[in-house]
C-alpha positions as CSV (number, residue, x, y, z in Angstrom):
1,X,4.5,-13.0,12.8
2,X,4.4,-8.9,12.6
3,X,5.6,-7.2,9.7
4,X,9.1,-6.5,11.3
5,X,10.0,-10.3,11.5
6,X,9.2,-11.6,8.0
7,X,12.3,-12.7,6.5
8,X,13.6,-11.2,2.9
9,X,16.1,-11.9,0.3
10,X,18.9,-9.6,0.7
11,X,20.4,-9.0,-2.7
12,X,23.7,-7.2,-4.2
13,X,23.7,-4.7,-6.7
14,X,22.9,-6.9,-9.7
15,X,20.2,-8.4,-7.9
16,X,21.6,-11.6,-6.7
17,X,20.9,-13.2,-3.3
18,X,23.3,-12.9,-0.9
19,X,21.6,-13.5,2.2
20,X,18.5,-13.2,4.2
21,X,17.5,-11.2,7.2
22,X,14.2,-10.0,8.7
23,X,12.3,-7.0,7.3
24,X,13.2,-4.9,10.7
25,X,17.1,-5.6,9.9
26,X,16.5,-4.8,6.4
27,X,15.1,-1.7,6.8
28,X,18.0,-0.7,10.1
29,X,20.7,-1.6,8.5
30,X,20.2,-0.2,5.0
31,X,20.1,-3.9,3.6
32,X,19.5,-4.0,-0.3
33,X,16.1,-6.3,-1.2
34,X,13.1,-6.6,-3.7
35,X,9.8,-4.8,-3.8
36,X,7.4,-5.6,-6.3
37,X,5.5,-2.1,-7.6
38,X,1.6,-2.2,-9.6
39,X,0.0,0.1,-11.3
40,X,-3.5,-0.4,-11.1
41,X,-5.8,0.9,-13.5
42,X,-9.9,0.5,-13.4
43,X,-12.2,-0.4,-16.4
44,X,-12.9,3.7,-17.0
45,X,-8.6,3.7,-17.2
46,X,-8.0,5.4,-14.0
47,X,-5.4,5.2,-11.9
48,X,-5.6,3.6,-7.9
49,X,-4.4,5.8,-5.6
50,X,-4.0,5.6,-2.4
51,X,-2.6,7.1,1.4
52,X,-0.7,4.4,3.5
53,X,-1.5,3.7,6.7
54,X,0.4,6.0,9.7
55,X,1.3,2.3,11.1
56,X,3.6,1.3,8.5
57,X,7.4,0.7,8.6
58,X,8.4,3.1,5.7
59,X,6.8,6.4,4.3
60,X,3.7,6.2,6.8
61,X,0.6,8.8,5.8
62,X,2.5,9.3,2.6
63,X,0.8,8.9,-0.7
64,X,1.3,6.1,-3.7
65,X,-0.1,5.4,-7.4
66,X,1.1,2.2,-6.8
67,X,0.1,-0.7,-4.9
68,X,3.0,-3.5,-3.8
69,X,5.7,-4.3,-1.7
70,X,8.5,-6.1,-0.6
71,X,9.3,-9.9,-1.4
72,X,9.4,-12.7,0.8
73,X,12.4,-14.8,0.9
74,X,12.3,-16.8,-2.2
75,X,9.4,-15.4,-3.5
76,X,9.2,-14.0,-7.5
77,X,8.4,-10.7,-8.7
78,X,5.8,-11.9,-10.9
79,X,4.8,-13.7,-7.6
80,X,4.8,-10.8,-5.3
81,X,3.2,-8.2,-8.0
82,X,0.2,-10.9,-7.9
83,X,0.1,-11.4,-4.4
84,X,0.8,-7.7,-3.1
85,X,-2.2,-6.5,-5.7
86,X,-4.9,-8.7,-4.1
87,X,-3.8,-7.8,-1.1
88,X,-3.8,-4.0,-0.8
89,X,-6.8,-3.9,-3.1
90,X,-8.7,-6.6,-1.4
91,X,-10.0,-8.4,-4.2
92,X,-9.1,-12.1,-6.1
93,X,-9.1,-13.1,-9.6
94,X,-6.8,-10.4,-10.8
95,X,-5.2,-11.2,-14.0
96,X,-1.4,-11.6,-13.5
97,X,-0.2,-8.0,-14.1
98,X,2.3,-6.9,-16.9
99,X,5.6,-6.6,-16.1
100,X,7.3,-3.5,-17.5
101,X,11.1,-2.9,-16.3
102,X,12.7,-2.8,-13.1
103,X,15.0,-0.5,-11.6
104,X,17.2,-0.4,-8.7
105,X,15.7,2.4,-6.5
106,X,18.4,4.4,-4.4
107,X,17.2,6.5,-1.9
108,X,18.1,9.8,0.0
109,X,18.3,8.2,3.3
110,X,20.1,5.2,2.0
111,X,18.0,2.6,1.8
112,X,18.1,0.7,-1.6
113,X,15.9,-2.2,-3.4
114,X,15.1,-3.5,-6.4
115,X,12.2,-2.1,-8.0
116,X,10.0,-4.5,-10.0
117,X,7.0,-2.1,-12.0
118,X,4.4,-3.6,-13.7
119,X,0.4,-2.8,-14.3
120,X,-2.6,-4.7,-14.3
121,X,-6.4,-3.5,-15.0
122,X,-8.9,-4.1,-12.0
123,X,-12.5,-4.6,-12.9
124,X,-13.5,-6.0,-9.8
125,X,-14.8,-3.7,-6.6
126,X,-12.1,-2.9,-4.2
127,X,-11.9,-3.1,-0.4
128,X,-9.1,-1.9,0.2
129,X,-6.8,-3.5,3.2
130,X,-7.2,-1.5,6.2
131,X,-3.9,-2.4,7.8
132,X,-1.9,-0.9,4.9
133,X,-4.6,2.0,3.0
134,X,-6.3,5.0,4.9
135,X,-7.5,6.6,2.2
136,X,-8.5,5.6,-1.9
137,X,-9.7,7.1,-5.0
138,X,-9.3,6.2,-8.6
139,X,-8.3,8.9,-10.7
140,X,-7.5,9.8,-14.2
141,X,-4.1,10.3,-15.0
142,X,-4.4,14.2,-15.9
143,X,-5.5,14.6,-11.7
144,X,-2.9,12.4,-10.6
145,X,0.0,14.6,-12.7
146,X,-1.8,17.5,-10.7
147,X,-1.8,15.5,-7.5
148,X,1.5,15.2,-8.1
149,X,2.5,18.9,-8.5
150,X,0.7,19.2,-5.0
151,X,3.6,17.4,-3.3
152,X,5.1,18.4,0.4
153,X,3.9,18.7,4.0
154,X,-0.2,19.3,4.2
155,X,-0.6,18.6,0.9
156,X,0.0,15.6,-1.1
157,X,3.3,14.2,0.2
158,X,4.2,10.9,-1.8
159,X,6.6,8.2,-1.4
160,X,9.9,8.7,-3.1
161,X,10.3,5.5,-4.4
162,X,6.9,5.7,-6.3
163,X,8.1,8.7,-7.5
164,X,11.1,7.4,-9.0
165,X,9.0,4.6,-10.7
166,X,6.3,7.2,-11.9
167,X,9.2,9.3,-13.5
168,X,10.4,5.7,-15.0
169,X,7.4,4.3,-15.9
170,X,6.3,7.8,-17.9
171,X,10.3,8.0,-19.5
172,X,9.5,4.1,-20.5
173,X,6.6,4.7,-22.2
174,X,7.8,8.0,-23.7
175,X,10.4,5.3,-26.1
176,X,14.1,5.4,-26.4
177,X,13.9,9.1,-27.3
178,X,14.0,9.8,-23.6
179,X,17.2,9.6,-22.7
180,X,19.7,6.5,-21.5
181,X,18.5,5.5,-18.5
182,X,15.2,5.8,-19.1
183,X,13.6,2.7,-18.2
């Protein structure tokens, strides 16, 4: 089965079911689901980054801190977080990684799903998947705020919705103080 025909959970705006469809009439008709978001950090307490793949369905060549994806139908966050990890890292025996908040992520173009962040430390070697990472570096979290900075065309374009969940994740740890919404 590619990519495109994996069925999801298609969700409301409180993160409900509603339905199902496959990933390729999720993603063409703008259909609301779950994607499971983790931060990956090594024993030194860098940060994985990564390029995605030009093949892939949404934000191809574009740049993430964070590894993850989208749930299958009836699958958990906890579940998925787990799963996608081992995957795109290309390792097994991760602990089960932290769940920190989730958020529903509302983009420009008008997609929308329900953002599930958490972390988990990697002491293993990774091999990263080739189908879904081009390119891979740990780095601290002083270059990857610089990285960051770097962002647009030729440079270091990232994916939006990371984004969003790095500007989250860094309000969430920042405490209440931050401001409503902040987490």
């Amino acid at each position: 089965m590619s990519a495109a025909e994996e069925i999801l959970d298609v969700v409301d705006a409180r993160d409900r079911v509603v339905g199902q469809a496959t990933r390729g009439e999720v993603y063409a008709r703008k259909l609301r689901h779950r994607c499971a978001f983790v931060l990956v950090r090594d024993g030194q307490d860098r940060i994985f980054v990564h390029r995605r793949t030009a093949a892939k369905l949404v934000y191809p060549s574009h740049y993430d801190m964070f590894v993850g994806g989208v749930l299958g139908a009836g699958e958990g966050y906890a579940e998925a977080a787990l799963r996608e990890a081992e995957e795109e890292l290309g390792v097994r025996g991760l602990p089960q990684p932290t769940p920190l908040f989730t958020f529903l992520y509302e983009g420009a173009d008008g997609q929308s799903w329900w953002s599930h962040v958490a972390e988990v430390r990697c002491v293993l070697p990774v091999r990263p998947q080739a189908e879904e990472v081009a390119w891979h570096a740990f780095l601290t979290e002083a270059e990857l705020v610089e990285r960051l900075a770097a962002d647009g065309p030729g440079e270091w374009q990232w994916v939006p919705d990371g984004g969003e969940a790095w500007r989250r994740l860094t309000a969430h740890r920042a405490g209440p103080e931050s401001g409503p919404g902040a987490g």
